[in-house]
gemmi code that builds the backbone of each chain (N, CA, C; Angstrom):
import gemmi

chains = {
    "A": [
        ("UNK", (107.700, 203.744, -46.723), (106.910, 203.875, -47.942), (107.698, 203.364, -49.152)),
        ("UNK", (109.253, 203.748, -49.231), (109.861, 203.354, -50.018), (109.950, 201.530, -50.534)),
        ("UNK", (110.278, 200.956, -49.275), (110.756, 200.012, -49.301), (109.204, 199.159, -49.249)),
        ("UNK", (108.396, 199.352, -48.911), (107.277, 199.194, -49.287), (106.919, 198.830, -50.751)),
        ("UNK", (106.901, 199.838, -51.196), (106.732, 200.028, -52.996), (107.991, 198.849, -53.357)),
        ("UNK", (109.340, 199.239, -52.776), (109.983, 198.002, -53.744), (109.676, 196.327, -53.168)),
        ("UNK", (109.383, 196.356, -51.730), (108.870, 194.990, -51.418), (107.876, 194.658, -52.357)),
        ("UNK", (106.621, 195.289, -52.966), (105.413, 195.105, -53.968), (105.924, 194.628, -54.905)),
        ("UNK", (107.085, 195.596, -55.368), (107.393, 195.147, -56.934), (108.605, 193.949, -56.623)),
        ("UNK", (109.400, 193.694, -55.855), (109.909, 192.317, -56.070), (109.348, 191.251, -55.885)),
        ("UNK", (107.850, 191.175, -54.744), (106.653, 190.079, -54.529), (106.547, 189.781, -56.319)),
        ("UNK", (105.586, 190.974, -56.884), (105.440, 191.070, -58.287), (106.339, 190.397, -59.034)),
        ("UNK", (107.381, 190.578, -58.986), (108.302, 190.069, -60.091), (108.658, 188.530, -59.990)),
        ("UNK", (108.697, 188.329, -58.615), (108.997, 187.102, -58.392), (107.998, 186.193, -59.162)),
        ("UNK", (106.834, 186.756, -59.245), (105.521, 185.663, -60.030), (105.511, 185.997, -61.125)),
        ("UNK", (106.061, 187.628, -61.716), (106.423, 187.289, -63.066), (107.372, 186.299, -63.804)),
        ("UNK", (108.473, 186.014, -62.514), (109.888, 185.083, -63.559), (109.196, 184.001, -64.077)),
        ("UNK", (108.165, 183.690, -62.619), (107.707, 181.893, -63.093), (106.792, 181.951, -64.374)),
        ("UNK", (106.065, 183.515, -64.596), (105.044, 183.288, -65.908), (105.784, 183.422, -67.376)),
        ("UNK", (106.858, 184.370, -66.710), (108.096, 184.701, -68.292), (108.830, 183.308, -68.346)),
        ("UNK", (109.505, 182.998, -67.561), (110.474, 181.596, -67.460), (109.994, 180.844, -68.404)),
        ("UNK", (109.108, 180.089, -68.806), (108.793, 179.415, -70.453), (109.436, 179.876, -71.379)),
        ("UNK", (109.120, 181.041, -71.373), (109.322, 181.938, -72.736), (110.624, 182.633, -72.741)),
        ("UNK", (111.409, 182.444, -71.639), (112.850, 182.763, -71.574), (113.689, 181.408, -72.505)),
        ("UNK", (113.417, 180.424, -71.145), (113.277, 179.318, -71.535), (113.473, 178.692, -73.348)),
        ("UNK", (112.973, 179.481, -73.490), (112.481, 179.034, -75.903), (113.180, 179.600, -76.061)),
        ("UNK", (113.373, 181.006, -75.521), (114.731, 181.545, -75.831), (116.045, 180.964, -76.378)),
        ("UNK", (116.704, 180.711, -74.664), (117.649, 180.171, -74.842), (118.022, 178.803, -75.703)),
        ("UNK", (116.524, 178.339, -75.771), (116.700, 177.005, -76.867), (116.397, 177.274, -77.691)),
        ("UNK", (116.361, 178.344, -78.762), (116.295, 179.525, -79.716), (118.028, 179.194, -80.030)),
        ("UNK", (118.455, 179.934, -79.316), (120.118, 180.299, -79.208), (121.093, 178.780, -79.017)),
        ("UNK", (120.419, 177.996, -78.827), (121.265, 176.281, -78.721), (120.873, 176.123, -80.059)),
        ("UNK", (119.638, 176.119, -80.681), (119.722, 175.797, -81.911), (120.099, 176.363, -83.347)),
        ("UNK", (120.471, 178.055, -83.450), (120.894, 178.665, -84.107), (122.192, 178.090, -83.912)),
        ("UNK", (122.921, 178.549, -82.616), (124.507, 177.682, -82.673), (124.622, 176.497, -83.274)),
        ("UNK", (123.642, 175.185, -82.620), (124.125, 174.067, -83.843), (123.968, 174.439, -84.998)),
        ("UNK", (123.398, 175.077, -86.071), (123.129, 175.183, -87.126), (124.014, 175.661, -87.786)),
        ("UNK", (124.448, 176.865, -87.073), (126.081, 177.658, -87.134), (127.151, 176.573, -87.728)),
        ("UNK", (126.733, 176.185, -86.478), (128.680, 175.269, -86.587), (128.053, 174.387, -87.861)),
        ("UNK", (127.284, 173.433, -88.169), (126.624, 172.872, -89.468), (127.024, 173.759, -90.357)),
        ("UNK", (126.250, 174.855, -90.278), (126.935, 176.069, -91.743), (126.833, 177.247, -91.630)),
        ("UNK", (127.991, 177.479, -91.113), (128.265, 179.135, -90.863), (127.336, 180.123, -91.886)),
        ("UNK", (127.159, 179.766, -92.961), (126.622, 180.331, -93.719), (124.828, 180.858, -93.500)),
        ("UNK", (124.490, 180.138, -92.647), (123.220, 180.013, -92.485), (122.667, 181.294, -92.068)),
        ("UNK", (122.082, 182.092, -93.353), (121.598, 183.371, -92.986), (120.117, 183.471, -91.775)),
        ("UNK", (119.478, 182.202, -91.748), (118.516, 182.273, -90.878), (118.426, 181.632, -89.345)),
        ("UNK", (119.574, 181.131, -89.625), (120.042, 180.493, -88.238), (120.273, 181.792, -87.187)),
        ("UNK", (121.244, 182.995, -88.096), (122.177, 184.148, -87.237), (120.572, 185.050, -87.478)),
        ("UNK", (119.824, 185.029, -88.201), (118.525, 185.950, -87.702), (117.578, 185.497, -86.674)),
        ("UNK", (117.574, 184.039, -86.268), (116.697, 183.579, -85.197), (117.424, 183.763, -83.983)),
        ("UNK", (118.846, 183.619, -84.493), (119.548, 183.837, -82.726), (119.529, 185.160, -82.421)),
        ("UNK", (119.949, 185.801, -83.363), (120.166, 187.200, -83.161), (118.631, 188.272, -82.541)),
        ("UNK", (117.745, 187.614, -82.886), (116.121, 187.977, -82.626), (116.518, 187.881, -81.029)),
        ("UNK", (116.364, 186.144, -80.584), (116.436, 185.591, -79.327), (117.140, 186.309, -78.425)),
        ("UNK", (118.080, 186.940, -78.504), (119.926, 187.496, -78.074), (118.766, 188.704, -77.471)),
        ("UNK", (118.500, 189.789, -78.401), (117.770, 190.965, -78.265), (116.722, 190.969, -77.716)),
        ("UNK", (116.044, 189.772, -77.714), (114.377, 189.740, -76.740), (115.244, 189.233, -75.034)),
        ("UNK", (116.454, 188.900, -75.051), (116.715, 188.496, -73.656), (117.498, 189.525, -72.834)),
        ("UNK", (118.573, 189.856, -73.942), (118.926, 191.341, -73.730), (117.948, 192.336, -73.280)),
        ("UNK", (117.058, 192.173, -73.585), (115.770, 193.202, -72.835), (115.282, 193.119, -71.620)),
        ("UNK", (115.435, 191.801, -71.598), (114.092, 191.209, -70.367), (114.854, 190.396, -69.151)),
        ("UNK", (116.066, 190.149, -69.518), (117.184, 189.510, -68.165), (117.382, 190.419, -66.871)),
        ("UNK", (117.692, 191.300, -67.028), (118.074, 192.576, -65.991), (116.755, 192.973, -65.705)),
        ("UNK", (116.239, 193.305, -66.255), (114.463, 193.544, -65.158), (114.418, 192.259, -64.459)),
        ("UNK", (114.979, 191.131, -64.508), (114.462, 189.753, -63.771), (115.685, 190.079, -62.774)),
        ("UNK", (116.469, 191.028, -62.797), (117.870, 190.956, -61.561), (119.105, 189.888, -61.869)),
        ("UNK", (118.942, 189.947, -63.742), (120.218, 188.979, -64.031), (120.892, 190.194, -65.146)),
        ("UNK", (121.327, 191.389, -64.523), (122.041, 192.220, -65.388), (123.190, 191.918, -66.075)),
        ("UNK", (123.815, 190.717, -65.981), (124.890, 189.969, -66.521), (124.364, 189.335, -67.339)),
        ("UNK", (123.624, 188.692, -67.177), (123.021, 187.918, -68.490), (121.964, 188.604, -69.925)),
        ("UNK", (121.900, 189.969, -69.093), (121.720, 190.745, -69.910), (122.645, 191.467, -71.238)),
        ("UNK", (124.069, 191.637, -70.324), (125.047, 191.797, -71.038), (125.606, 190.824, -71.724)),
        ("UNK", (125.376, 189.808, -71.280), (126.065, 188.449, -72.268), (125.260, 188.410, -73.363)),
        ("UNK", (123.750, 188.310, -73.414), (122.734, 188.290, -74.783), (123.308, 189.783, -75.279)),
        ("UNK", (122.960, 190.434, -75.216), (123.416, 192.033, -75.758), (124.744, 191.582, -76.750)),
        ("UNK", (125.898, 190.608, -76.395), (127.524, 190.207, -76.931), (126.895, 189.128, -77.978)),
        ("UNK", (125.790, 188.337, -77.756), (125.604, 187.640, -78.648), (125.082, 188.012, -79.624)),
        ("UNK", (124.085, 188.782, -79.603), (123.719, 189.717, -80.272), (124.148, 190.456, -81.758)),
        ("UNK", (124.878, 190.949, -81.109), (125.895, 192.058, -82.084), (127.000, 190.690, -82.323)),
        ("UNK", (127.468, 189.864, -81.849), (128.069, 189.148, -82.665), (127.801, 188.323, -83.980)),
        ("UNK", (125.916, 188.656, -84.125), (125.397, 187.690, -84.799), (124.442, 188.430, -85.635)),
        ("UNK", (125.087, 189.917, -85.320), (124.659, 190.814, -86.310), (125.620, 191.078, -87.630)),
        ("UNK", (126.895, 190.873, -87.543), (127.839, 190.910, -88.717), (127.178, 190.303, -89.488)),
        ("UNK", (127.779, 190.837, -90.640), (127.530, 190.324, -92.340), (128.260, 189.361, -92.284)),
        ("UNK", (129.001, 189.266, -91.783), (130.203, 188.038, -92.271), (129.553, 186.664, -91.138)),
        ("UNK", (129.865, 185.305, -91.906), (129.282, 184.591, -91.064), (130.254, 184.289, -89.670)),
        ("UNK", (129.914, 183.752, -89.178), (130.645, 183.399, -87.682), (132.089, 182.679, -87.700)),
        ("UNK", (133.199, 182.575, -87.861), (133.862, 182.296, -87.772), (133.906, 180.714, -86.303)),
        ("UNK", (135.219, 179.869, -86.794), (135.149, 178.794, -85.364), (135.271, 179.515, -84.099)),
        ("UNK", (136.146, 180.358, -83.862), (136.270, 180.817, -82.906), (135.472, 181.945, -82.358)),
        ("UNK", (134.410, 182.211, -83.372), (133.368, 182.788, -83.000), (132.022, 182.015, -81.903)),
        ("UNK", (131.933, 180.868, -82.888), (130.812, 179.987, -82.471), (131.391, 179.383, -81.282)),
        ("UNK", (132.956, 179.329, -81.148), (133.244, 178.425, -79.380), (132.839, 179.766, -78.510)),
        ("UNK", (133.056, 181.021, -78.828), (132.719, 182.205, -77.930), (131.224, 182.050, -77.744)),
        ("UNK", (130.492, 182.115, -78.947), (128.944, 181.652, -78.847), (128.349, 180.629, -78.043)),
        ("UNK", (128.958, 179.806, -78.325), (128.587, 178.326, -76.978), (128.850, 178.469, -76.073)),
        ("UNK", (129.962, 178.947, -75.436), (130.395, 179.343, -73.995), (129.650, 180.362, -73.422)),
        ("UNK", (129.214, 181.371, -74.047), (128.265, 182.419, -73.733), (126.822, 181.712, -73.526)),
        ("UNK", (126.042, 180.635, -74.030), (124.985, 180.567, -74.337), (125.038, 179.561, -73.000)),
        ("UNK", (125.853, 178.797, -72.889), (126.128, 177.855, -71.247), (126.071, 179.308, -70.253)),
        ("UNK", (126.844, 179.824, -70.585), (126.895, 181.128, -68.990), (125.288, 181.445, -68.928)),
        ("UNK", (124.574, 180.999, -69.566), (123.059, 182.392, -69.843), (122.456, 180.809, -69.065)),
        ("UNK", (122.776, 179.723, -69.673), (121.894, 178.792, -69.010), (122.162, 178.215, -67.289)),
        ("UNK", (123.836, 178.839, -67.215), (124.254, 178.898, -65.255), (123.677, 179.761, -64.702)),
        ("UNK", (122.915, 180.750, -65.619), (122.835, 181.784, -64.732), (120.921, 181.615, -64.572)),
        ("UNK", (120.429, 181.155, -65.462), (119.063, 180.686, -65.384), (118.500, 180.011, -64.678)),
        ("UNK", (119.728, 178.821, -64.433), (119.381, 177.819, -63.241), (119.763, 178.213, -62.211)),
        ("UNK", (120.878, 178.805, -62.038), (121.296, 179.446, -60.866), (120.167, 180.921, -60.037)),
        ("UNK", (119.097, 181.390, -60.775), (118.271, 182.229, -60.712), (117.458, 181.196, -59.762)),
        ("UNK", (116.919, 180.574, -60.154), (116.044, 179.561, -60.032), (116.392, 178.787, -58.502)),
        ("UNK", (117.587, 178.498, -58.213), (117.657, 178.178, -56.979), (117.752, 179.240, -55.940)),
        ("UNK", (118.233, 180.242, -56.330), (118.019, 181.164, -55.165), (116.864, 181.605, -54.687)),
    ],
    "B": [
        ("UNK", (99.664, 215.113, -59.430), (98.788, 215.300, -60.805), (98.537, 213.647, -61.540)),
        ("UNK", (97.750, 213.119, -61.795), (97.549, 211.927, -62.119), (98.167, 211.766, -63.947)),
        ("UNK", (99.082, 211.089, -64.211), (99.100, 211.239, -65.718), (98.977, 209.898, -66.079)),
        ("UNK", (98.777, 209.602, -67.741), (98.146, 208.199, -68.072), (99.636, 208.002, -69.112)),
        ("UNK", (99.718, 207.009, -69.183), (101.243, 206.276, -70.159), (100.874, 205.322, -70.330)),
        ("UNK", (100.565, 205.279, -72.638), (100.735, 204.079, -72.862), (102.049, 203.662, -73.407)),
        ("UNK", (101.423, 201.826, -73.143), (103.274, 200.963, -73.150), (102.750, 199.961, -74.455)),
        ("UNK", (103.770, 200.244, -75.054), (103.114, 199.843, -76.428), (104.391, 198.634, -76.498)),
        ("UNK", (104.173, 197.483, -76.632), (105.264, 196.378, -76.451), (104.840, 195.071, -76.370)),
        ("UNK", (105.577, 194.276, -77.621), (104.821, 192.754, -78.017), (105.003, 192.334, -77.257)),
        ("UNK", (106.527, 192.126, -76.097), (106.952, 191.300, -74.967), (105.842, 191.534, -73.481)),
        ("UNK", (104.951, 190.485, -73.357), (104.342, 190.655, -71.682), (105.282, 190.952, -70.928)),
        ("UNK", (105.949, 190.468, -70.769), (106.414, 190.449, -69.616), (106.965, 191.963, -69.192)),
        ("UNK", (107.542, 192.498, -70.611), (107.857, 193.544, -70.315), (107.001, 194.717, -70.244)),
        ("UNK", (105.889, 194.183, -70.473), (104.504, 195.364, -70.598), (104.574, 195.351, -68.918)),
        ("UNK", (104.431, 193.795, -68.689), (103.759, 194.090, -67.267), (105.200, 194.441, -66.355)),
        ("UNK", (105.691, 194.351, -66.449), (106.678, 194.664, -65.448), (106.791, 196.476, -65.348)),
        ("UNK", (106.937, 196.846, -66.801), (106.971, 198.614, -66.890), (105.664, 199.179, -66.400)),
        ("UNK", (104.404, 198.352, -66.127), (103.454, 198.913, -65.733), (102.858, 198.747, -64.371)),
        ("UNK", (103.846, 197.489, -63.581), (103.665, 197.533, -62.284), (104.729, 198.553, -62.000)),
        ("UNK", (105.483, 198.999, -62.898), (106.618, 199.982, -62.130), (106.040, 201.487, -61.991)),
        ("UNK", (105.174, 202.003, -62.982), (104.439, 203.040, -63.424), (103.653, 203.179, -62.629)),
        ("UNK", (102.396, 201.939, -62.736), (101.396, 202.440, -61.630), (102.178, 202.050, -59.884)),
        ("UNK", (103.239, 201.287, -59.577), (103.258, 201.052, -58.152), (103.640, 202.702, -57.400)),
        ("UNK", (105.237, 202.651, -58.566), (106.085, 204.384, -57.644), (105.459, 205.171, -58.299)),
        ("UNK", (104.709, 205.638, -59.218), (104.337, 206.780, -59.466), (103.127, 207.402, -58.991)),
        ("UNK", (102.556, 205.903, -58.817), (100.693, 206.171, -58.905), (99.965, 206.652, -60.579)),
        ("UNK", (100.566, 206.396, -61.662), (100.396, 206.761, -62.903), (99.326, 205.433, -63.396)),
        ("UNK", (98.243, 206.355, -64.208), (97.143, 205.096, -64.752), (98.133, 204.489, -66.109)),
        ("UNK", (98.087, 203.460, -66.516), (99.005, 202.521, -67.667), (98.055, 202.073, -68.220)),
        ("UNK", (97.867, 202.235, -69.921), (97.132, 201.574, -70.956), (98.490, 200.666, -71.574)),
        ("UNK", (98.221, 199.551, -72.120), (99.142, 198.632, -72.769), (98.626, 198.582, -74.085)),
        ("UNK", (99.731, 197.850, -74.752), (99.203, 197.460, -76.275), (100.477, 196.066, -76.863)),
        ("UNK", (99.952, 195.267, -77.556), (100.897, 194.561, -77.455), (101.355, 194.539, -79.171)),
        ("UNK", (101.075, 195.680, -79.809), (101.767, 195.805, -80.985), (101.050, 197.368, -81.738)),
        ("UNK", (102.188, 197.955, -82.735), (101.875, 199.147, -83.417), (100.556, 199.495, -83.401)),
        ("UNK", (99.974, 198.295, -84.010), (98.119, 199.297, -84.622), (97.506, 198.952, -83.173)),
        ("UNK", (97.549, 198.257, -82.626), (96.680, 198.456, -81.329), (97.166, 199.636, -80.427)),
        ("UNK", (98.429, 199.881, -80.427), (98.646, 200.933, -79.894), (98.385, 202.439, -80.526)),
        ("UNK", (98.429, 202.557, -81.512), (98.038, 203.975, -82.535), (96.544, 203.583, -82.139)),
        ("UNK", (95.633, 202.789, -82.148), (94.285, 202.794, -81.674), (93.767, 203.267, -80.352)),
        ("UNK", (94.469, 202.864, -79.826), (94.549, 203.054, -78.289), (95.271, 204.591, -78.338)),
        ("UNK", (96.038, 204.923, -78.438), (96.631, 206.378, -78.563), (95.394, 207.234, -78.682)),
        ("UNK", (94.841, 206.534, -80.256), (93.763, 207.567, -80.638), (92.578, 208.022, -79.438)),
        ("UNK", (92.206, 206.704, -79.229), (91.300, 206.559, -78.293), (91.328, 207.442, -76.798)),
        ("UNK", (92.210, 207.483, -76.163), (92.864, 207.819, -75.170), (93.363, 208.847, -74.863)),
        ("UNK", (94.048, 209.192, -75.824), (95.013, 210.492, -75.106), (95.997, 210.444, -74.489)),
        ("UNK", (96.930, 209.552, -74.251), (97.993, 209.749, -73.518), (99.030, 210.743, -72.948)),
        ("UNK", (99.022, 210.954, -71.777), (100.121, 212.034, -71.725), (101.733, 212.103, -72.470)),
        ("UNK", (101.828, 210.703, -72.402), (102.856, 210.157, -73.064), (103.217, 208.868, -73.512)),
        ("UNK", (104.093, 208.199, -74.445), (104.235, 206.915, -74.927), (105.460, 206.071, -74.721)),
        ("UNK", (104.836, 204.994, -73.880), (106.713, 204.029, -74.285), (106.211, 203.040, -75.099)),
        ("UNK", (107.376, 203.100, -76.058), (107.372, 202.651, -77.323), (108.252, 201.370, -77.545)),
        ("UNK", (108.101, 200.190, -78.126), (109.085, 199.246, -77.816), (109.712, 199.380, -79.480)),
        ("UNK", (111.411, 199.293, -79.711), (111.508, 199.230, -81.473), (111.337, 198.243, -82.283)),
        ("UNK", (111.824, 197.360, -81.599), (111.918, 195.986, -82.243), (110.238, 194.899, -82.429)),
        ("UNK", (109.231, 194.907, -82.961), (108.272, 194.520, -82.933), (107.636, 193.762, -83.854)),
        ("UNK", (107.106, 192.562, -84.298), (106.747, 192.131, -85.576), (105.617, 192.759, -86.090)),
        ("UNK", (105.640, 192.585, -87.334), (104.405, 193.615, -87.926), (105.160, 194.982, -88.187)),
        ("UNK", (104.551, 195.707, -87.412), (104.665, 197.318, -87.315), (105.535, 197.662, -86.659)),
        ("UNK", (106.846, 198.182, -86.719), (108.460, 197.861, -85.781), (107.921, 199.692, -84.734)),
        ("UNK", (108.525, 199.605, -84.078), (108.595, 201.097, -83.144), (108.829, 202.222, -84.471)),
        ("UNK", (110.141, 202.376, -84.909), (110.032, 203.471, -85.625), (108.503, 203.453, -86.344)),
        ("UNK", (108.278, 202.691, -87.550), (107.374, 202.603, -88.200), (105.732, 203.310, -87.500)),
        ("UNK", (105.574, 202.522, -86.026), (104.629, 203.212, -85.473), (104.605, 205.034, -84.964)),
        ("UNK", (105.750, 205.135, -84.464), (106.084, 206.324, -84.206), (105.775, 207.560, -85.627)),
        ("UNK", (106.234, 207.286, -86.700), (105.934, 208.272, -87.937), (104.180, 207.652, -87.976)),
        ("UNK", (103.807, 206.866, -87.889), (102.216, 206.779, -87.921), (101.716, 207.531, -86.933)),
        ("UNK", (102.075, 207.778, -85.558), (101.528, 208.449, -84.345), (101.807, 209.841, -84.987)),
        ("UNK", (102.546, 210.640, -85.355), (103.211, 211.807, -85.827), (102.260, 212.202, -87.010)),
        ("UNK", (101.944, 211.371, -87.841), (100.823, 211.672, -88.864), (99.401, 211.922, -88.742)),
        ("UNK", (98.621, 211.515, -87.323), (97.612, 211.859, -87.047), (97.473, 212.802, -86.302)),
        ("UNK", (96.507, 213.676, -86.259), (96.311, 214.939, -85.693), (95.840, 214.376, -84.666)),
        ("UNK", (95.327, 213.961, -84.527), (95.292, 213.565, -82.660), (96.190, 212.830, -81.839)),
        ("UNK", (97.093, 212.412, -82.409), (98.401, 211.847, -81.733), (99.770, 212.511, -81.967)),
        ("UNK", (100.017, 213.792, -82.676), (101.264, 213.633, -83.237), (101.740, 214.523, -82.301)),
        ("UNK", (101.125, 214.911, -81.367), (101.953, 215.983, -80.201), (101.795, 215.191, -79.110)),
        ("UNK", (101.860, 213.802, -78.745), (102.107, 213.251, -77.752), (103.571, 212.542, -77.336)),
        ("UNK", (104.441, 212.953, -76.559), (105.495, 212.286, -76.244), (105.731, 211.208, -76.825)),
        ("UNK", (106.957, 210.841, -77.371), (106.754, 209.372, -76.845), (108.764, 209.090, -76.838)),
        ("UNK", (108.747, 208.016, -76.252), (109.843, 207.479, -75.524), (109.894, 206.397, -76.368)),
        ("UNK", (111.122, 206.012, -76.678), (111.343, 204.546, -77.508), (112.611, 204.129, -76.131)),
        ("UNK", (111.621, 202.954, -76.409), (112.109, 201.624, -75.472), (112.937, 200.386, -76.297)),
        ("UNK", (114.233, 200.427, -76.041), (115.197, 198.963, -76.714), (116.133, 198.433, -75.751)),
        ("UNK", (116.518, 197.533, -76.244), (117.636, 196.663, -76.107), (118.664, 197.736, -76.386)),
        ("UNK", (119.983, 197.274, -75.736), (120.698, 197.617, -76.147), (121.042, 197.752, -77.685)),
        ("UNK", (121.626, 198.883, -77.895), (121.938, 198.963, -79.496), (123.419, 199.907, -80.042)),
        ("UNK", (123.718, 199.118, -81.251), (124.737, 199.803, -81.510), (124.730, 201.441, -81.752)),
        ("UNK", (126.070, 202.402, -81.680), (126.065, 203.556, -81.745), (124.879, 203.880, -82.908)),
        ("UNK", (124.812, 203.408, -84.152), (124.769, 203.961, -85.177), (123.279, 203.824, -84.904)),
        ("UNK", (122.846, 202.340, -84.749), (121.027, 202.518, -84.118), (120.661, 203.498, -83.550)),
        ("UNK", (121.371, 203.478, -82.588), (121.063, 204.949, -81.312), (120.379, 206.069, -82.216)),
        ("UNK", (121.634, 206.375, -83.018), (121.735, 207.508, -83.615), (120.351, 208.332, -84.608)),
        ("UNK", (120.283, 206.319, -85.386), (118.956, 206.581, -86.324), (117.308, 206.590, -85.601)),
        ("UNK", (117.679, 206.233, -84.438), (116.536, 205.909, -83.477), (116.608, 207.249, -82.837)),
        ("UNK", (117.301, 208.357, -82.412), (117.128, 209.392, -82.335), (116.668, 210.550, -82.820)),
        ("UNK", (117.337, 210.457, -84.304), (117.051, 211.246, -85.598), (115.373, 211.055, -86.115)),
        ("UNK", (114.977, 210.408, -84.997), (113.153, 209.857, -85.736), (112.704, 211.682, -84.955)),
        ("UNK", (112.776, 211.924, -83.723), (112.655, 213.206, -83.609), (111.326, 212.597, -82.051)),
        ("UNK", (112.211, 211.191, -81.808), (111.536, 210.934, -80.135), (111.981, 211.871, -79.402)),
        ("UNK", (111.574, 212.054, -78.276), (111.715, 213.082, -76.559), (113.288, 212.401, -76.445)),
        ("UNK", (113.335, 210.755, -76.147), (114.539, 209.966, -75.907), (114.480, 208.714, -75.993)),
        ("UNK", (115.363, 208.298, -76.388), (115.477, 206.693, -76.344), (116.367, 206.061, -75.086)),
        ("UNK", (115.059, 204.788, -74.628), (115.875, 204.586, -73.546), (115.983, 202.865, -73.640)),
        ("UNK", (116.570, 202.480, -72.649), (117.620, 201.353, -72.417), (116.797, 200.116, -72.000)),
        ("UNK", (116.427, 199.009, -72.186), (115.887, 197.822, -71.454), (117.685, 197.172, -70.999)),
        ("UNK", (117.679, 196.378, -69.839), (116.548, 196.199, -68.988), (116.624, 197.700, -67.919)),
        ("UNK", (115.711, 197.960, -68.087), (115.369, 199.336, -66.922), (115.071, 198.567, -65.390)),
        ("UNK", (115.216, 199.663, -64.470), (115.523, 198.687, -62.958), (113.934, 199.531, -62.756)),
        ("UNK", (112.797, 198.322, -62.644), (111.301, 198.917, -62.202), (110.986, 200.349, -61.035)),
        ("UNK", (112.223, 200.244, -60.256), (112.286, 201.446, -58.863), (112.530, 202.729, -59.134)),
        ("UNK", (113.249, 202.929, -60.633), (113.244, 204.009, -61.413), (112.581, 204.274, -62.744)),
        ("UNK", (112.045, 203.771, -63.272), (111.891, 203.737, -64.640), (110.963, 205.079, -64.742)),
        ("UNK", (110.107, 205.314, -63.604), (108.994, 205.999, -63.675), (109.450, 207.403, -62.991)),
        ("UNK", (111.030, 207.289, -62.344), (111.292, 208.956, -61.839), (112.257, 208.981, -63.573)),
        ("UNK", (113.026, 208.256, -64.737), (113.184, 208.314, -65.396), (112.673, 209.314, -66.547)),
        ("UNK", (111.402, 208.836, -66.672), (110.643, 209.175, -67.259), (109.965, 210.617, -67.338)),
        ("UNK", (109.505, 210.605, -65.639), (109.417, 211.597, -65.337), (110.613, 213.209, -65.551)),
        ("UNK", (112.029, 212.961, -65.414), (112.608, 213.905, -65.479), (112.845, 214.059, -67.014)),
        ("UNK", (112.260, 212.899, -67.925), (112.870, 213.491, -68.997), (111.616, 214.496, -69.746)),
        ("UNK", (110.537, 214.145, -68.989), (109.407, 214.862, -69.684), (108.868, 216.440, -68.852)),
        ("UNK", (109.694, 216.187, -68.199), (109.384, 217.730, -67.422), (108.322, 217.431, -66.515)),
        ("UNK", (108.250, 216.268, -66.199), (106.852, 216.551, -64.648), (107.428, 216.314, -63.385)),
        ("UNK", (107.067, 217.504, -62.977), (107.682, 217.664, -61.185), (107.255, 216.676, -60.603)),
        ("UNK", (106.318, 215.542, -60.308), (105.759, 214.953, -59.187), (106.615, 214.238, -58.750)),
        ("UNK", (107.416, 213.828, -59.554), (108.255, 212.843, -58.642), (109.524, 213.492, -57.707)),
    ],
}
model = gemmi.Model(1)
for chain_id, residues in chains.items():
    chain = gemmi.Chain(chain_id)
    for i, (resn, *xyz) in enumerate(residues, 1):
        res = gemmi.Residue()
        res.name, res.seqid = resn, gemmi.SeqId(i, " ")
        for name, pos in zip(("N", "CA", "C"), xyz):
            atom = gemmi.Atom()
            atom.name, atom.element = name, gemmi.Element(name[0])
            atom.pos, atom.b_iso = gemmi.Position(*pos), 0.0
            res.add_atom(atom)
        chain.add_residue(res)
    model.add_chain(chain)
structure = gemmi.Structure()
structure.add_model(model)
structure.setup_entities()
C-alpha cells in the first residue's frame, strides 16, 4: 500500500518536472541575467531583487523535484543577494559558480 | 475522518505537487488558490479544516493574507500553516510571531507532508 502511494506520486511528479521545467528553466535564466548585470554594476538594486526573487522560487520547488542540493545552493544564493551591501568580485565568482552547479544539476536531472 | 485543506500558493507546481501529496497519503479533499484574495474567498466559501499558506506571493504576500483570514469571523479560527522557502533566523521568527499553528519548510518530501501536518494539528488518522 505504501509503496504504492509513493509509486503514484513519483509517476505524478515525473510529469510534473516536464510541466514545471519551463518555468524552472526562466528561472535559472532569471539568475544568469541578474549575475551579468551584477558584474556590469554591482550596484544594481534590481538586478539583486530579480535574482534574489528567482533564488527563493527555486529554493522552494528543487527538492520536491528530488534535487535537494540544488535546493540548498538557490537557498546560498539567495541570502547572498539579500545583503544591503552590493556583491562584492568575489561574491559574484561564488554566484556564477553556484548558478553553473544549478544548471549541472538540471541537465543532469534530465538525463536520468 | 475525511478533512478538507486549502493550499493557497501562486507557484503550480507547488500547489499541485502539495495536493497530490494530501489527497494521495492522506485521502484528504484539497481546495487550491493561486493567490491571497482567492484564497480568503475560497476560505470563506468553504470552511477549511485547515490552511497552507505560501509567504512570499505577489499582490497579497502570506503574512498579509493571514491577518485578513484572522479578521473575518468566519475564517479567523481556522488553522493555518505558513509554507516558505527557506528563511533567515530573524524571518522565522517574524513569521512566527504572526500567531500561525507553524511555519514550515519547502521543499517538503510529498510522502510526508501530509503525516506532517497532521501531527502538528492534532489529527490522529494518520
Amino acid at each position: 500500500m505504501i509503496e504504492d502511494t509513493a509509486a503514484k506520486i513519483a509517476a505524478r511528479l515525473k510529469e510534473l518536472w516536464r510541466t514545471s521545467r519551463p518555468t524552472i528553466l526562466e528561472r535559472i535564466s532569471l539568475l544568469h541575467s541578474a549575475c551579468d548585470r551584477l558584474t556590469e554594476n554591482p550596484a544594481d538594486r534590481e538586478a539583486r531583487s530579480t535574482g534574489r526573487e528567482a533564488a527563493h522560487k527555486l529554493s522552494g520547488v528543487l527538492g520536491v523535484f528530488g534535487l535537494p542540493q540544488g535546493s540548498e545552493i538557490a537557498s546560498s544564493i539567495e541570502f547572498l543577494l539579500k545583503s544591503d551591501q552590493p556583491p562584492t568580485a568575489k561574491d559574484l565568482v561564488t554566484l556564477r559558480a553556484q548558478i553553473a552547479d544549478l544548471d549541472a544539476m538540471i541537465a543532469s536531472r534530465e538525463s536520468s | 475522518m475525511s478533512r478538507r485543506v486549502l493550499i493557497i500558493d501562486d507557484e503550480e507546481d507547488i500547489r499541485e505537487v502539495a495536493a497530490l501529496s494530501l489527497e494521495t497519503v492522506a485521502g484528504w479533499d484539497v481546495l487550491v488558490a493561486g493567490s491571497g484574495a482567492a484564497g480568503i474567498a475560497k476560505a470563506r466559501e468553504n470552511h477549511p479544516d485547515a490552511i497552507l499558506l505560501d509567504v512570499m506571493m505577489p499582490g497579497m504576500d502570506g503574512p498579509t493574507t493571514f491577518k485578513e483570514l484572522r479578521s473575518l469571523p468566519e475564517t479567523a479560527n481556522i488553522p493555518v500553516i505558513l509554507l516558505t522557502a527557506k528563511v533567515q533566523a530573524a524571518d522565522q521568527k517574524r513569521f512566527s510571531d504572526l500567531g500561525v499553528v507553524k511555519v514550515m519548510f519547502k521543499p517538503f518530501d510529498p510522502l510526508v507532508l501530509a503525516q506532517e501536518i497532521a501531527a502538528t494539528l492534532g489529527w490522529q488518522e494518520l
